[in-house]
C-alpha positions, 0 to 999 in steps of 0.5 A: 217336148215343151220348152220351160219358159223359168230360166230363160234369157231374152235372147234365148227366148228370141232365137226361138220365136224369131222364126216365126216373126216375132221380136225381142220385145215379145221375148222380154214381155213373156219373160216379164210375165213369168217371172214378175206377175208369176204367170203359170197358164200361157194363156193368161200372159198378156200384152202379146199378139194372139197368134203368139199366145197359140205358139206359146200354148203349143210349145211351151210351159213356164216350168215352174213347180211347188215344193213338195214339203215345207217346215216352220221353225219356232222363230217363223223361219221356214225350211222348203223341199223341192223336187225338180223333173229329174228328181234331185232334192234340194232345200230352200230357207225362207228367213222372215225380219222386220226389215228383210225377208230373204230367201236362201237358195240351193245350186246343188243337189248335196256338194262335192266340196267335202267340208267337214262342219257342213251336214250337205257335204256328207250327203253327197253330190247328186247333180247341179241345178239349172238356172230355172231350178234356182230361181223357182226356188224364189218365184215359187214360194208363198211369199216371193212376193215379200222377199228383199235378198237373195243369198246363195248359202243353200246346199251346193257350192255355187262356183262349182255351177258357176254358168247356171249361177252368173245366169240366174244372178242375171236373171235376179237383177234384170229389169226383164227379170225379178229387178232384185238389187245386185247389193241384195244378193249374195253368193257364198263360196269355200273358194274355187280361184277360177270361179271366183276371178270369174264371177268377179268379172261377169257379176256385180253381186255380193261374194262371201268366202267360207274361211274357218281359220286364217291358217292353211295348215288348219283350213286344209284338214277342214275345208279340201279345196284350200288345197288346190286353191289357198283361201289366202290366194282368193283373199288377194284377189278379194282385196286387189278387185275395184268394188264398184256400186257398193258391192259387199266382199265378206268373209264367214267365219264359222266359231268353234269352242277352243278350235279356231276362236284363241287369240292366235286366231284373232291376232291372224285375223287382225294381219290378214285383213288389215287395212281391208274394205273386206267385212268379216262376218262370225258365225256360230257353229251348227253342232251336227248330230252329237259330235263333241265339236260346240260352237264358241259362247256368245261371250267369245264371238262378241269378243272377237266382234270387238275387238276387230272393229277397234282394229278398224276391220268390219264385223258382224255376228250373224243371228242363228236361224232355223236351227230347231227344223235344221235349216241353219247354215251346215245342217240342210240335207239333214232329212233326204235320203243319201240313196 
């Protein structure tokens, strides 16, 4: 069996070229092909020895495959199928702006976490992605060669993958690699302690954690892991880590009509994040199917937004994307089969 070239690191293309004499320099120099040029044909990867282009052609692919469907959105947004060697589906959003094209990947076929407003989580886990399925979600597109972030807000909880993560984080930012700024990429998670702590240590990326309601007695009922790992403890460890090199901690909170926008909830925002550099980002609510759950108005999450801001908390309300093609936050997997 060939080895797949998409997803390696230079050491561990290393150790299996080295034997043939062969350096490191080769390893990144075929990485860089890969990855930066999109070189799909071992034979078209420049700058290395002939005798290394034949190992090449012999052992390896690049590994990197084309989705297998794709949707546009009215407002340009674009919602990708993929199918990896194994036949776990997952979905990509590409998100088209003036100023940003960002592309929001998947790190899991469906998610285990089991929230209760997220269309991915009601279709099951199915298998984690590797690294190189992560980033031939990025490589692989069209316009790959446009996109300016990287969010992982796509199906799966990242931390619950969190080696192939950490390992296509790095693969994002190294200069060997797609040299995307760790302030250009964000990780998104429902809060899984040990991942956080670890993922904290071993990455400079972005970290956004999925709240709901600053109430553990409401966030258990909605969010199943704030039982085994309090959304407060991670708030703490959030606020306690030194942020080095502009690095963004944030938090999504999702608005639902008469559920978690009251002034009760505001003034528990307020407490919580006081005196915090952490920015809380409101998000609007994805209705799934027909369920009698809304999103709060316009009015209410702008209301919110204000009234943080003058509590001197960072805030934003983030646009709704996608949503007609299902490709907004909550609804991906909303067209593959549960079989």
């Amino acid at each position: 069996m060939k080895h797949r070239l998409i997803g390696m690191t230079p050491e561990e293309l290393y150790k299996v070229i080295q034997p043939y004499g062969f350096d490191s320099s080769h390893a990144i120099k075929i990485l860089q092909n890969i990855y930066r040029k999109g070189v799909k044909n071992m034979s078209l990867i420049s700058s290395i020895p002939k005798p290394l282009k034949e190992l090449l052609l012999t052992n390896f692919i690049a590994g990197t495959y084309l989705p297998v469907n794709l949707q546009i959105s009215s407002d340009n947004t674009v919602k990708y199928l993929f199918r990896n060697e194994n036949g776990l589906e997952f979905e990509t959003v590409f998100l088209p702006d003036r100023k940003r094209n960002t592309v929001c990947v998947s790190t899991q076929a469906g998610c285990r976490m089991g929230c209760h407003f997220c269309l991915t989580g009601r279709y099951g886990f199915k298998g984690n992605l590797s690294s190189g399925d992560i980033i031939n979600q990025v490589i692989s597109l069209s316009q790959h060669e446009a996109i300016s972030h990287v969010v992982f807000m796509g199906m799966g909880e990242p931390l619950d993958n969190l080696e192939e993560v950490i390992k296509a984080c790095r693969i994002l930012v190294s200069d060997w690699g797609l040299s995307v700024s760790s302030r250009n990429i964000t990780i998104s998670t429902v809060g899984i302690l040990p991942g956080v702590s670890e993922f904290l240590k071993r990455s400079e990326c972005n970290l956004t954690l999925s709240l709901y309601s600053p109430f553990p007695e409401e966030r258990k009922l909605v969010v199943p892991s704030e039982k085994k790992y309090p959304a407060h403890n991670l708030i703490d460890i959030m606020k306690s880590y030194p942020i080095k090199k502009k690095r963004r901690l944030s938090i999504a909170y999702v608005m639902l009509k008469d559920i978690n926008d009251s002034e009760r909830h505001l003034e528990a925002l307020k407490k919580l994040f006081h005196d915090s550099f952490i920015r809380i980002n409101l998000l609007p609510y994805h209705r799934i199917n027909h369920e009698p759950v809304c999103s709060s108005t316009e009015e209410r999450m702008k209301y919110f937004k204000h009234e943080l801001i003058i509590s001197g908390i960072s805030a934003s309300i983030r646009k709704t994307r996608g949503e007609d093609i299902c490709a907004a936050c909550g609804l991906l997997a909303s067209g593959l089969s549960k079989k």
